[in-house]
N, CA, C and O of each residue as an XYZ file, in Angstrom:
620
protein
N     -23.079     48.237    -11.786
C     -21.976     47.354    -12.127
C     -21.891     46.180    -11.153
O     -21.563     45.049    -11.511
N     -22.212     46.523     -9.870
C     -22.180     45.297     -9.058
C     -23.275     44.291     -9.257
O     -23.242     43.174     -8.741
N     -24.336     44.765    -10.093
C     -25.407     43.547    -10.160
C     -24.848     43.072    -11.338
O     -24.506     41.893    -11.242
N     -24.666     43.520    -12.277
C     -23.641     42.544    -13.384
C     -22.791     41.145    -12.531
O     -22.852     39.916    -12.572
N     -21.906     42.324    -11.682
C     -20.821     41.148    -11.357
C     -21.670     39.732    -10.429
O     -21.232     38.594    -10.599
N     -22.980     39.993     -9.400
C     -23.665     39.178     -8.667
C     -24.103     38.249     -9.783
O     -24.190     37.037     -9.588
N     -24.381     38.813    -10.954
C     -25.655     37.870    -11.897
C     -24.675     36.735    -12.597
O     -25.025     35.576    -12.820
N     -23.452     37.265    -12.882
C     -22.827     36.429    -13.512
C     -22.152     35.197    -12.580
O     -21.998     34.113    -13.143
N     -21.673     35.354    -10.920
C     -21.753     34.565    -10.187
C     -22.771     33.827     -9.876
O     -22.466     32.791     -9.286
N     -23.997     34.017    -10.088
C     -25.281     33.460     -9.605
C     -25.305     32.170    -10.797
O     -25.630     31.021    -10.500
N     -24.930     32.565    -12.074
C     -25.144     32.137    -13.742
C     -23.581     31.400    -13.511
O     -23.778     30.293    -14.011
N     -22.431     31.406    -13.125
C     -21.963     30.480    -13.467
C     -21.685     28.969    -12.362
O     -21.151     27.917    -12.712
N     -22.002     29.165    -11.577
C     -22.143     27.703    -10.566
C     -23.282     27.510    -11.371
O     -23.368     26.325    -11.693
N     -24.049     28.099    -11.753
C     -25.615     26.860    -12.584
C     -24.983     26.282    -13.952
O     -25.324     25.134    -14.236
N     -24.373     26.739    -14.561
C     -23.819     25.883    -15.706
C     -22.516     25.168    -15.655
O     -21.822     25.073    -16.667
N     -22.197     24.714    -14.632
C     -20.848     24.204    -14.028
C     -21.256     22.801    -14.470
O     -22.465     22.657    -14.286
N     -20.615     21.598    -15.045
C     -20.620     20.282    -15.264
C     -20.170     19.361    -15.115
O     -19.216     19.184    -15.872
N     -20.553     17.860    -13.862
C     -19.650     17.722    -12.836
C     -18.468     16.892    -14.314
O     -18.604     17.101    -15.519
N     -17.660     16.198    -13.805
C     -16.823     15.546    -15.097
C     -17.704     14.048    -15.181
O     -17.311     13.274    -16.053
N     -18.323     13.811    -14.727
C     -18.788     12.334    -15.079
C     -20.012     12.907    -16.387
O     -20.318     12.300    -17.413
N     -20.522     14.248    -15.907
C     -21.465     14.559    -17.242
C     -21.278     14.487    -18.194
O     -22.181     14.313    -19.012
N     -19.471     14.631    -18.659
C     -18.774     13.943    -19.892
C     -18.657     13.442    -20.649
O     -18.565     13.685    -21.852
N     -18.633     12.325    -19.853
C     -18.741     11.131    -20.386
C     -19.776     10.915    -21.020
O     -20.901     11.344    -20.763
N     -19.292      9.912    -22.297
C     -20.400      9.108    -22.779
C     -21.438      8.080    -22.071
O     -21.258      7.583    -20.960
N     -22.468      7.869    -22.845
C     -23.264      6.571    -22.233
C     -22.132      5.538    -22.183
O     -21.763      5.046    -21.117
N     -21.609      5.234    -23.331
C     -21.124      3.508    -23.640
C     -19.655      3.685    -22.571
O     -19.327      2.765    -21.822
N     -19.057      4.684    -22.628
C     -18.048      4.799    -21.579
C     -18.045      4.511    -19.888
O     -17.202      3.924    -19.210
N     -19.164      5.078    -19.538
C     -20.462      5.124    -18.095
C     -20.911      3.697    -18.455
O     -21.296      3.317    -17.350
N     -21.076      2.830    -19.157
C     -21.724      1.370    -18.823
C     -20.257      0.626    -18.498
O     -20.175     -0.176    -17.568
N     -19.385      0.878    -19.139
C     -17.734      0.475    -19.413
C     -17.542      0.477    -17.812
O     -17.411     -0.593    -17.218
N     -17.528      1.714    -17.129
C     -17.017      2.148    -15.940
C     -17.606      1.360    -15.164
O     -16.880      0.705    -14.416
N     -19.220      1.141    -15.073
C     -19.791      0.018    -13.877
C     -19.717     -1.041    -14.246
O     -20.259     -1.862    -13.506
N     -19.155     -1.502    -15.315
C     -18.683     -3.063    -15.563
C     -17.688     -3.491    -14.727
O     -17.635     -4.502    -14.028
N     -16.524     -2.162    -14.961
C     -14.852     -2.648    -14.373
C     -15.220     -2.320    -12.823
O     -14.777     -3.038    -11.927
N     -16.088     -1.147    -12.539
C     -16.638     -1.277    -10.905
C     -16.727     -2.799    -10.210
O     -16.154     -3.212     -9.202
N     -17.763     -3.564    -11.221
C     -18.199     -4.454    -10.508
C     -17.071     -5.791    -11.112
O     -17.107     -6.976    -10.781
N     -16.196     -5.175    -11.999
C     -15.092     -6.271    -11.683
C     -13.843     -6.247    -10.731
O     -12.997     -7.137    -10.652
N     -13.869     -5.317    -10.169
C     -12.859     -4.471     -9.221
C     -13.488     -5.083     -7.922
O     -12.857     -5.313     -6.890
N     -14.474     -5.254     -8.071
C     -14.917     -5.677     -6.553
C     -14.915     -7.279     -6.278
O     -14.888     -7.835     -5.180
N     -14.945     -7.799     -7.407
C     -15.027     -9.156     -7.936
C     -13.781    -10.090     -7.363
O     -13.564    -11.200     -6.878
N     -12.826     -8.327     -7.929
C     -11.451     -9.144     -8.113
C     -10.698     -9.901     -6.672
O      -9.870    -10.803     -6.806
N     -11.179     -9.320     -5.153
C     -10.570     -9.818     -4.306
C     -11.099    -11.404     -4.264
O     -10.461    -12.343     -3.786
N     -12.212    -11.460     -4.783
C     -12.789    -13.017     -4.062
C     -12.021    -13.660     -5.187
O     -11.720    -14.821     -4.909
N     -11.604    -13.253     -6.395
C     -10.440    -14.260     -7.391
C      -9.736    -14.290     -6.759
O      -9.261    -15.396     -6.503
N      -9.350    -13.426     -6.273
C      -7.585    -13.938     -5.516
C      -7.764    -14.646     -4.749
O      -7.021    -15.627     -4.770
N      -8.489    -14.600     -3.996
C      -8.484    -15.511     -2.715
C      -8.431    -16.992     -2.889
O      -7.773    -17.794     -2.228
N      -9.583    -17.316     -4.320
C      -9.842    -18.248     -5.132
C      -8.639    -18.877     -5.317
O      -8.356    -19.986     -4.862
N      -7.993    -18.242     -5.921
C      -6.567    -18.629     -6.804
C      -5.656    -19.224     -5.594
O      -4.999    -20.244     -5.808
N      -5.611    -18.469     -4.089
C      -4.792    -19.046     -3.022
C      -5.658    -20.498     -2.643
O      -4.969    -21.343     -2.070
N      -6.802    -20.792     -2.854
C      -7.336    -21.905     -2.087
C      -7.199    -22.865     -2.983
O      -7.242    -23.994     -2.495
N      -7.016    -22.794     -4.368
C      -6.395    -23.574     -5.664
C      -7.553    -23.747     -6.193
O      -7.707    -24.948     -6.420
N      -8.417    -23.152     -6.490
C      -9.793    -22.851     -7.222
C      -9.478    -22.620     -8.631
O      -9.000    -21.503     -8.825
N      -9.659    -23.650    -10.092
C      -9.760    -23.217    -10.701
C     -10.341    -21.742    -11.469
O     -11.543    -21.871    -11.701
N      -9.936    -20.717    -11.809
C     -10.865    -19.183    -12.470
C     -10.495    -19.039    -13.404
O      -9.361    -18.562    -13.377
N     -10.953    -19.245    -14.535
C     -11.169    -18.848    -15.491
C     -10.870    -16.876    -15.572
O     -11.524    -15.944    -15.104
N     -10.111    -16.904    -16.057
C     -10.036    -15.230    -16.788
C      -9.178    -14.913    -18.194
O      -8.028    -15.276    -18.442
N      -9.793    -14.378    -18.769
C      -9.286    -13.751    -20.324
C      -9.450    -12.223    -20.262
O     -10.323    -11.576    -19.682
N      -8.654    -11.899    -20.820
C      -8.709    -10.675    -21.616
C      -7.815    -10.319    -22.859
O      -6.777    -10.966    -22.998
N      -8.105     -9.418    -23.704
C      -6.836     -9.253    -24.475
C      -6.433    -10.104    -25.490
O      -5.752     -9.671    -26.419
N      -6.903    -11.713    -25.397
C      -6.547    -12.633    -25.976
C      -5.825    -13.670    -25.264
O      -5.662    -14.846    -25.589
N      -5.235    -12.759    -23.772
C      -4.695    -13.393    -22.921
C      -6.128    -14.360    -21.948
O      -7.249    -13.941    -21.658
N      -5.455    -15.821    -21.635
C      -6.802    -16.431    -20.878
C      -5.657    -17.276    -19.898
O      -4.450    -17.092    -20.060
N      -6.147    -18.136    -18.961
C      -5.643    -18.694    -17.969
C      -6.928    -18.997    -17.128
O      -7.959    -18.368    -16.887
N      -6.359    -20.410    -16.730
C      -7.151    -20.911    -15.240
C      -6.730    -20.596    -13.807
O      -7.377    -20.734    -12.769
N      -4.849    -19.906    -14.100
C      -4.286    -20.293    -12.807
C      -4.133    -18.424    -12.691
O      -3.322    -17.811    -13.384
N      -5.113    -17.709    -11.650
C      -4.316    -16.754    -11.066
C      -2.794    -16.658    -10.771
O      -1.989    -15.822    -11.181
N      -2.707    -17.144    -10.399
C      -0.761    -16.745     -9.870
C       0.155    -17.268    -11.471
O       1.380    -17.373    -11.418
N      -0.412    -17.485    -12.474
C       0.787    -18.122    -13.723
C       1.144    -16.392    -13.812
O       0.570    -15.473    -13.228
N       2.160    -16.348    -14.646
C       2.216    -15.056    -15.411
C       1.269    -14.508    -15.996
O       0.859    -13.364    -15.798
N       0.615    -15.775    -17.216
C      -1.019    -14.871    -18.021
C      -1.610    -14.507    -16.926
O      -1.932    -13.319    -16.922
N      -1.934    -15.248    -15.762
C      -2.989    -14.357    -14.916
C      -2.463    -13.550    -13.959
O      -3.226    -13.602    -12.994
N      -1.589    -12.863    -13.747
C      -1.153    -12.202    -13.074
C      -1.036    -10.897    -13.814
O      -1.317     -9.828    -13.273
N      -0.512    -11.022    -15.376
C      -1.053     -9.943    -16.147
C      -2.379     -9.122    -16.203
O      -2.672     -7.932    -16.308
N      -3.229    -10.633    -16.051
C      -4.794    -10.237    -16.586
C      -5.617     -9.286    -15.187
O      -6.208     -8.206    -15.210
N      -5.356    -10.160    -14.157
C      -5.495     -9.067    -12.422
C      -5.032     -7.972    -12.472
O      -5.629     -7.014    -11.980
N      -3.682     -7.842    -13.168
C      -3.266     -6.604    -12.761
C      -4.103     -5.365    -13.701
O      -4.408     -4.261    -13.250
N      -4.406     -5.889    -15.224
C      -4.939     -5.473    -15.921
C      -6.636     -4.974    -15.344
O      -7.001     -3.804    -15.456
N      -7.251     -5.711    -14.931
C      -8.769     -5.931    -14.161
C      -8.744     -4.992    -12.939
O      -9.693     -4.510    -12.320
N      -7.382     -4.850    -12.746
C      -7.008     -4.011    -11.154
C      -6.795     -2.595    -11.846
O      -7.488     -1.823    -11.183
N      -6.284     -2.017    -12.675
C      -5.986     -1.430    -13.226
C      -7.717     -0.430    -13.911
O      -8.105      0.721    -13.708
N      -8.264     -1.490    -14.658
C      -9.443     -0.869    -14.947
C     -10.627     -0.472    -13.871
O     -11.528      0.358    -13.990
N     -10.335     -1.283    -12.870
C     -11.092     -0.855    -11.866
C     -10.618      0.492    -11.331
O     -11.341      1.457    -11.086
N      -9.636      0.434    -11.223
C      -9.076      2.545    -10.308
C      -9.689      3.515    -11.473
O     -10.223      4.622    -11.404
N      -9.519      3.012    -12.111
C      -9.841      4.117    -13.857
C     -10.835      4.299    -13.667
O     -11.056      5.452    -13.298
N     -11.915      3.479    -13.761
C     -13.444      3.561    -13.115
C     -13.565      3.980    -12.174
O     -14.346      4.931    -12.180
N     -12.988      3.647    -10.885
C     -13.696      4.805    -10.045
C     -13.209      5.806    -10.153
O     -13.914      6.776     -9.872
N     -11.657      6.074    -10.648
C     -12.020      7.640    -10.712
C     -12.459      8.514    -11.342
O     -12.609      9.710    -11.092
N     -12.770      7.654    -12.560
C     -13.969      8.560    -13.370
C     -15.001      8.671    -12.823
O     -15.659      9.689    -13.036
N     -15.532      7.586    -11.865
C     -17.140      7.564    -11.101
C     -17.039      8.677    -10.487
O     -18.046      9.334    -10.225
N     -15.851      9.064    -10.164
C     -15.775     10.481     -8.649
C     -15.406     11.331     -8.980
O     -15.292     12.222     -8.139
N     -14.964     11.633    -10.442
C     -14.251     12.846    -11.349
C     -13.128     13.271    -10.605
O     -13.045     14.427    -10.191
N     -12.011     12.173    -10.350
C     -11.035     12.495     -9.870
C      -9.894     13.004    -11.260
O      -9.752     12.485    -12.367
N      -9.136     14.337    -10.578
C      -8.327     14.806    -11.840
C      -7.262     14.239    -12.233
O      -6.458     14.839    -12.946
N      -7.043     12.748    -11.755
C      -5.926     12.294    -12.451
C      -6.833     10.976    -13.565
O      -6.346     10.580    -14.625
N      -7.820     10.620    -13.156
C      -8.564      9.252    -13.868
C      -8.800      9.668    -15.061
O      -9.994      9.396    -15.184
N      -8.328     10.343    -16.427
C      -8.325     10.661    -17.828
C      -7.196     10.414    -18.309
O      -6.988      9.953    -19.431
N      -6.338     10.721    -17.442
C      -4.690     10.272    -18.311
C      -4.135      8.881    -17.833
O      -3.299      8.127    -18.332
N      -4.926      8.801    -16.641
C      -4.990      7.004    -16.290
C      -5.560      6.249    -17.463
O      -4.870      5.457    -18.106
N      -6.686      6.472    -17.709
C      -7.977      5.940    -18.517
C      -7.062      6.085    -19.981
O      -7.234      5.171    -20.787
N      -6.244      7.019    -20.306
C      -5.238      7.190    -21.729
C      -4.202      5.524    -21.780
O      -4.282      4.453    -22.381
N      -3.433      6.054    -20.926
C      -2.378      5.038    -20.318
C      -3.152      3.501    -21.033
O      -2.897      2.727    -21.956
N      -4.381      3.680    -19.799
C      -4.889      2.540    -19.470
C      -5.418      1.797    -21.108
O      -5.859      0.647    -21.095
N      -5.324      2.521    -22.349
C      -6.166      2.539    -23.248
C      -5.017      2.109    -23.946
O      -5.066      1.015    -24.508
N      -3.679      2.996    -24.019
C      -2.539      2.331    -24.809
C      -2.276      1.001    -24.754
O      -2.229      0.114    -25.606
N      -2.037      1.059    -23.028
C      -1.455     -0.761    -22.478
C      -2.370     -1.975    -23.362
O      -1.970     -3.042    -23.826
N      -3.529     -1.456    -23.388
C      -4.474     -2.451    -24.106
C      -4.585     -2.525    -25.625
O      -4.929     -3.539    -26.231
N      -4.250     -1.314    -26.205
C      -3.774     -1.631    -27.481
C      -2.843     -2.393    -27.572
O      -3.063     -3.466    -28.134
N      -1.554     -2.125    -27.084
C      -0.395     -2.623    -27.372
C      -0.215     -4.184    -27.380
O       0.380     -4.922    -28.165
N      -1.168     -4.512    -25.868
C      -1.439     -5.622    -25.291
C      -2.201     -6.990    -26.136
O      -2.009     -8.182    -26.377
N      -3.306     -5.755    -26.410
C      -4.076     -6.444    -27.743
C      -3.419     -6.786    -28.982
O      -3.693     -7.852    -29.533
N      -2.424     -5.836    -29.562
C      -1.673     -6.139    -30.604
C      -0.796     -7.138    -30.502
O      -0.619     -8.043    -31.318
N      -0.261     -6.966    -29.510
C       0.940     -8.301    -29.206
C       0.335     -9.718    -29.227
O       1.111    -10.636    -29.490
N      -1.111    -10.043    -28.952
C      -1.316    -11.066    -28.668
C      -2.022    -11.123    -30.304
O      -2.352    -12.250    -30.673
N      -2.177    -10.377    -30.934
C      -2.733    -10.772    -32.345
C      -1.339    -11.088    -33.340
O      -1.405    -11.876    -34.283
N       0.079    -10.253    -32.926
C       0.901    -10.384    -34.264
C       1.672    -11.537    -33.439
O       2.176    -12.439    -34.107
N       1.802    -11.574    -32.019
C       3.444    -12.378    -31.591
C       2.273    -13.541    -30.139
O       2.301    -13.481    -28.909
N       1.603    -14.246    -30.880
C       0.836    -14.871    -29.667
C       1.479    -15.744    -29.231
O       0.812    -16.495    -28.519
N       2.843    -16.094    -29.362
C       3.902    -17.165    -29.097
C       4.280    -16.634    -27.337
O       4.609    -17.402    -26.432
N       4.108    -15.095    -27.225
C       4.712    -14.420    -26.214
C       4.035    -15.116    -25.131
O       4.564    -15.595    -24.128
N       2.500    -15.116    -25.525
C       0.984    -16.112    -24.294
C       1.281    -17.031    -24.496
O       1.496    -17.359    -25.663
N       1.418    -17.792    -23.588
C       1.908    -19.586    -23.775
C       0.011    -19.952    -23.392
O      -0.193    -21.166    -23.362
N      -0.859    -19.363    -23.210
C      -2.501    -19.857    -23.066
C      -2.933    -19.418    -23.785
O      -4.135    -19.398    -23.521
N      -2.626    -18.678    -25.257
C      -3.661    -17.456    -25.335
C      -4.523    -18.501    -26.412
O      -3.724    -19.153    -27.084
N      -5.323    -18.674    -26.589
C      -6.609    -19.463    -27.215
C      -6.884    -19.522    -28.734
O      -7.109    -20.541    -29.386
N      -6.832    -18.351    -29.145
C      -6.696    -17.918    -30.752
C      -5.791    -17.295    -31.033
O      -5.688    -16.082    -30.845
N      -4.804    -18.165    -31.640
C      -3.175    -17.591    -32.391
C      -3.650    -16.837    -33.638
O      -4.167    -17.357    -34.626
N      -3.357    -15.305    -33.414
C      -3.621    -14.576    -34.704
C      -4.550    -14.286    -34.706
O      -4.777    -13.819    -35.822
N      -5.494    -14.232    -34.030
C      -6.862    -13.663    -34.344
C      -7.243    -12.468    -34.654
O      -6.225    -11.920    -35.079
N      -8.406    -11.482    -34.710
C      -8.315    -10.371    -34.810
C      -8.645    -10.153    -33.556
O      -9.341    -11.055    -33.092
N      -8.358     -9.128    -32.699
C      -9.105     -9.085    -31.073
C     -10.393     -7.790    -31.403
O     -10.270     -6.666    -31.891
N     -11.266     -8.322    -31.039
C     -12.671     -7.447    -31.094
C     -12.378     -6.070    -29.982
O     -12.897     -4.972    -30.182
N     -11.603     -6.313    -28.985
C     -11.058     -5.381    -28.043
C     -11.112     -4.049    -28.662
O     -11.824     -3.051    -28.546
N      -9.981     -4.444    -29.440
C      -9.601     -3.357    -30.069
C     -10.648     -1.901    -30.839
O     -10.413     -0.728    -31.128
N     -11.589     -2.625    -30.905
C     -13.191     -2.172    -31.490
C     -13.503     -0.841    -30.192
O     -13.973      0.281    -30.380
N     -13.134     -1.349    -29.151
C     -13.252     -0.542    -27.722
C     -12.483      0.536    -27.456
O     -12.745      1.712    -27.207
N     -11.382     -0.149    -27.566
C     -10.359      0.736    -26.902
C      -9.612      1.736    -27.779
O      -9.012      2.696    -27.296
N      -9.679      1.443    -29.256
C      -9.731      2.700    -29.956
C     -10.507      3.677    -29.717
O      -9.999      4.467    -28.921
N     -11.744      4.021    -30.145
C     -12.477      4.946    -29.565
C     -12.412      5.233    -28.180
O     -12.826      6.350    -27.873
N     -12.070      4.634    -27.427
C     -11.935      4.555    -25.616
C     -10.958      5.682    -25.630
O     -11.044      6.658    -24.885
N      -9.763      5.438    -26.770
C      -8.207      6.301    -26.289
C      -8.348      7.731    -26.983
O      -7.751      8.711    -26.538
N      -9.338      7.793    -28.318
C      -9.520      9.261    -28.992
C     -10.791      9.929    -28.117
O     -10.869     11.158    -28.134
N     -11.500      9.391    -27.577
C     -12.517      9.487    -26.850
C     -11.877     10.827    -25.161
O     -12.152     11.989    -24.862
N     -10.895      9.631    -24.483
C     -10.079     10.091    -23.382
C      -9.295     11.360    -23.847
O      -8.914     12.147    -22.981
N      -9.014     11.620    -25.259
C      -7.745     12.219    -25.695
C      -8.408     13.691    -25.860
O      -7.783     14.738    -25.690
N     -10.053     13.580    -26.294
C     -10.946     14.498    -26.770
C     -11.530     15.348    -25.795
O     -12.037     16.423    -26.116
N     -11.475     14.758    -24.119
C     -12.384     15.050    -23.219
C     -11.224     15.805    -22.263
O     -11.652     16.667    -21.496
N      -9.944     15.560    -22.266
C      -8.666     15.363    -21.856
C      -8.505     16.999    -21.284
O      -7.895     17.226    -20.238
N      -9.065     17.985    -22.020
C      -9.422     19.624    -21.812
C     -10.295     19.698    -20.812
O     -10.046     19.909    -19.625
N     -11.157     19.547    -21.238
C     -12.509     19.956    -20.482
C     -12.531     19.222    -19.447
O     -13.272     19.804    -18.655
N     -12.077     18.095    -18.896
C     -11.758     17.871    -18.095
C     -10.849     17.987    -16.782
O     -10.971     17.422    -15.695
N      -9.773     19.026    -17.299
C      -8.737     19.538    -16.880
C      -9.296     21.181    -16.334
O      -8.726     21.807    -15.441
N     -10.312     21.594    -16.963
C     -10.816     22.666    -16.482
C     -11.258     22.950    -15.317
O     -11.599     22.111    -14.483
N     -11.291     24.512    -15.132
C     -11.896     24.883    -13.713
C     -13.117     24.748    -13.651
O     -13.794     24.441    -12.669
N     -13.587     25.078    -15.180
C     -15.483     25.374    -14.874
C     -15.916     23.743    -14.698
O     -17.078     23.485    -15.012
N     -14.912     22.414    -14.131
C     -15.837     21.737    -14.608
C     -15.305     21.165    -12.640
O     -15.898     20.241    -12.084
């Protein structure tokens, strides 16, 4: 009976799966995008204090001026996807219901700027359809699906 109990300890650290194994490919390219916009993001700011025109969009939302409201949304947004990313990079146990959150705000975000684009005093295409949305749907049933197994011990 005790080699039962050894074999099955031996057998389950080998099938243990860290949480980034999870993930999808297209999710894992997603994550080192916002990585390398997270890292990006201090030299914008700095930009924005020295009065450097930057260009940033998202959402539908766009702006030249870091510090307006649109861009202060859009940083915080860029700041936002960057923590999500790394803590999915490090399988930290709170970065899935971040990455949820993080998936609503951008629906919602996205929607607002497609039905009420009056709200963006920059936003570029009044009414458009936002291609975003193409993402972050699957992004939020995706997060919603993994949301277990991620929460687990064996993982």
């Amino acid at each position: 009976m005790q080699d039962a109990a050894n074999d099955l300890i031996e057998i389950v650290p080998a099938t243990r799966q860290s949480r980034k194994q999870l993930l999808p490919w297209w999710m894992k390219a997603f994550m080192w995008i916002f990585l390398v916009f997270g890292a990006v993001l201090p030299i914008v700011v700095v930009m924005g204090i020295l009065g450097k025109p930057i260009a940033l969009a998202l959402y539908g939302m766009e702006t030249y001026d870091v510090f307006s409201i649109t861009g202060l949304i859009i940083t915080s947004c860029f700041a936002v996807k960057a923590v999500v990313a790394y803590g999915l990079w490090a399988g930290k146990p709170w970065a899935l219901q971040l990455a949820m959150a993080d998936a609503i705000i951008g629906i919602l975000v996205c929607c607002l700027s497609m039905f009420a684009p009056e709200l963006f005093a920059t936003v570029s295409t009044s009414g458009s359809f936002r291609l975003e949305l193409l993402l972050l749907i699957p992004y939020l049933i995706k997060s919603i699906k993994l949301n277990d197994a991620w929460k687990s011990d064996l993982v």
